[in-house]
C-alpha positions in Angstrom: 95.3 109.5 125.8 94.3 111.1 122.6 95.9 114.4 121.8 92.0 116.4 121.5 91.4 115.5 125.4 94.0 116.2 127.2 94.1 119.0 129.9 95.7 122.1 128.2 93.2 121.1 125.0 90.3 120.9 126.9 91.0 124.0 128.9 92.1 125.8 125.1 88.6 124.7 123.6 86.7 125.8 126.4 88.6 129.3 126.6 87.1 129.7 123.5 83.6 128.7 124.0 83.9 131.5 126.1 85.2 133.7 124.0 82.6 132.3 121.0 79.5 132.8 124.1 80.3 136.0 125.1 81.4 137.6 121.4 78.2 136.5 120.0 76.3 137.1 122.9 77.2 141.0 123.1 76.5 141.1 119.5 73.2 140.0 119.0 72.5 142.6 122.0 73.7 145.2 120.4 71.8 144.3 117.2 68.6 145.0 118.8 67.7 141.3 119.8 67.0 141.3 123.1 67.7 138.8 126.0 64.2 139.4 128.0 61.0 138.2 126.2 58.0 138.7 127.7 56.2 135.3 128.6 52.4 134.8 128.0 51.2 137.0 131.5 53.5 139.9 130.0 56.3 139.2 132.0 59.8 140.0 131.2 62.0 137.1 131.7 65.5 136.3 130.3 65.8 133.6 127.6 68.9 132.5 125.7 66.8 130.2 123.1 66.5 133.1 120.6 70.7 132.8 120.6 71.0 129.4 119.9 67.8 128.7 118.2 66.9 131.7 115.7 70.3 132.4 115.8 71.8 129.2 114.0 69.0 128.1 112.1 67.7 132.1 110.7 70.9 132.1 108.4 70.8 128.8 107.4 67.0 129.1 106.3 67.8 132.6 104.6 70.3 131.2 102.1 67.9 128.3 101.7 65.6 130.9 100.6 67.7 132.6 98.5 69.1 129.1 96.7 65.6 128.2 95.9 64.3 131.5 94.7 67.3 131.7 92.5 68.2 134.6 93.5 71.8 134.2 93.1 73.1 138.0 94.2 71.4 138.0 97.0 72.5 134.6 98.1 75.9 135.9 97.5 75.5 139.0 99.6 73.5 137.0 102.5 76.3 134.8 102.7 79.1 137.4 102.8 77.0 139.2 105.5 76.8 136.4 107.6 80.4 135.3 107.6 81.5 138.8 108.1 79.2 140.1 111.2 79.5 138.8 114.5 75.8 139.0 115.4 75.9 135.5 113.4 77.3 132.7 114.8 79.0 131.6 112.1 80.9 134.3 111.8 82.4 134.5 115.2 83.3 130.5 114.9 85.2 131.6 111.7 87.0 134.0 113.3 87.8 132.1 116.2 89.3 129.2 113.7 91.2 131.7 112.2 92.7 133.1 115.6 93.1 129.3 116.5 94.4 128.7 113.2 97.2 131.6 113.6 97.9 130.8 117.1 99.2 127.2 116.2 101.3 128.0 113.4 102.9 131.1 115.4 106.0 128.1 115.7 
């Protein structure tokens, strides 16, 4: 069996798709993005497509934005902002890697 599926992997990687759901999750909250949009009668209902949706693709099409303006600081500051905020994904995979990272080499 390859060494990526076995059971104490499987179980480590989904520990931290935990981990990744519910640090990112929180954050976004707190950030002001809400969970509950209202539908087209006004209702609130909860919704977890703005967290995987707007939430991967908004940073991605900000620095795209930035790259092609050619606005090179602000590119520069986007991108540090987004790999050092949890309310972006991106971030909180980086920092999981780097716990990951840390926790294998502890030998």
């Amino acid at each position: 069996m390859n060494y990526y599926w076995n059971k104490f992997n499987l179980v480590k990687w989904l520990i931290y798709l935990v981990l990744f759901l519910i640090i990112y999750g929180l954050s976004f909250y707190s950030l002001g993005n809400t969970l509950y949009r209202a539908d087209s009668s006004g209702k609130k209902i909860f919704s977890l497509s703005p967290l995987f949706t707007e939430g991967f693709i908004g940073p991605i099409r900000s620095l795209y934005i930035m790259a092609s303006t050619g606005n090179f600081y602000g590119f520069v500051h986007l991108f540090v902002v987004f790999i050092t905020n949890f309310w972006s994904p991106y971030a909180v995979i980086l920092f999981l890697y780097i716990i990951n990272f840390n926790l294998t080499n502890l030998t």
